[in-house]
VEXDREN-2710 file (C-alpha; in Angstrom, 1 decimal):
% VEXDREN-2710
k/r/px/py/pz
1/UNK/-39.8/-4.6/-3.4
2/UNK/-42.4/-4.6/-0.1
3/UNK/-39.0/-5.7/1.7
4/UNK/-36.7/-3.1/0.1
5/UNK/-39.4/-0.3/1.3
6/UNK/-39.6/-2.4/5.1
7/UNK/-35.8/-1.4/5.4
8/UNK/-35.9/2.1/3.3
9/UNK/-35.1/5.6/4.8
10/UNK/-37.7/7.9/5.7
11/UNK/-35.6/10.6/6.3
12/UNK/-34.9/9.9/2.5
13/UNK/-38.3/9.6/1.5
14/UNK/-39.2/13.0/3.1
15/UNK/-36.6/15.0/1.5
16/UNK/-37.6/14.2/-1.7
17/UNK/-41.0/14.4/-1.1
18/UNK/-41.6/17.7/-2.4
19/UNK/-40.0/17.6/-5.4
20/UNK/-41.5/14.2/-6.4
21/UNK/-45.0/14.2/-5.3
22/UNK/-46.9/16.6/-7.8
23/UNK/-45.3/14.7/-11.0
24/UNK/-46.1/11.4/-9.4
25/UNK/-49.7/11.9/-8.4
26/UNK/-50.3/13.3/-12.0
27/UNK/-48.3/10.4/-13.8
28/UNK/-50.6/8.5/-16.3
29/UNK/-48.5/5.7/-16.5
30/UNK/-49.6/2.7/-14.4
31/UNK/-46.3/1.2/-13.5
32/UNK/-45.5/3.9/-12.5
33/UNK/-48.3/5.3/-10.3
34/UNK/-48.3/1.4/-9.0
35/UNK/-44.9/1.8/-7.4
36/UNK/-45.6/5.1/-6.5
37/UNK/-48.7/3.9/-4.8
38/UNK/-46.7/1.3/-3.0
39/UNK/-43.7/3.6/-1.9
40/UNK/-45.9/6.5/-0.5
41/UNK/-47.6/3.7/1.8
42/UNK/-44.8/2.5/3.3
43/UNK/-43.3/6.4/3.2
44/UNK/-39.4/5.1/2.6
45/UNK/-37.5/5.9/0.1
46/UNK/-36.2/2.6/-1.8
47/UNK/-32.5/1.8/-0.8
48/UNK/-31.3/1.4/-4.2
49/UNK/-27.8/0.4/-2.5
50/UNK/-29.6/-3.3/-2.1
51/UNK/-29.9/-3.8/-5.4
52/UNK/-26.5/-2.6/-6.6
53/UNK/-24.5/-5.8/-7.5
54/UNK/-20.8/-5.6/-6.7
55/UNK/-18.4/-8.0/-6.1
END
């Protein structure tokens, strides 16, 4: 995932920013505030395209 963030968009990551951060920083789940940890220190958004799998 580390190299998925390495190559991420932070023009991506910024725009959803504000809508995201509040319900991210209050999550109680730990996967999820683990990722969340993880994504907010690199500050990219994940480019989901990479893991798309088409022929």
């Amino acid at each position: 995932m580390e190299h998925g963030l390495a190559q991420g968009l932070s023009e991506r990551y910024l725009d959803q920013l504000i809508m995201t951060t509040a319900a991210l920083d209050t999550s109680v789940n730990e996967h999820v505030r683990a990722l969340w940890t993880l994504i907010h220190r690199h500050g990219r958004a994940l480019p989901q395209e990479l893991y798309l799998n088409i022929p």
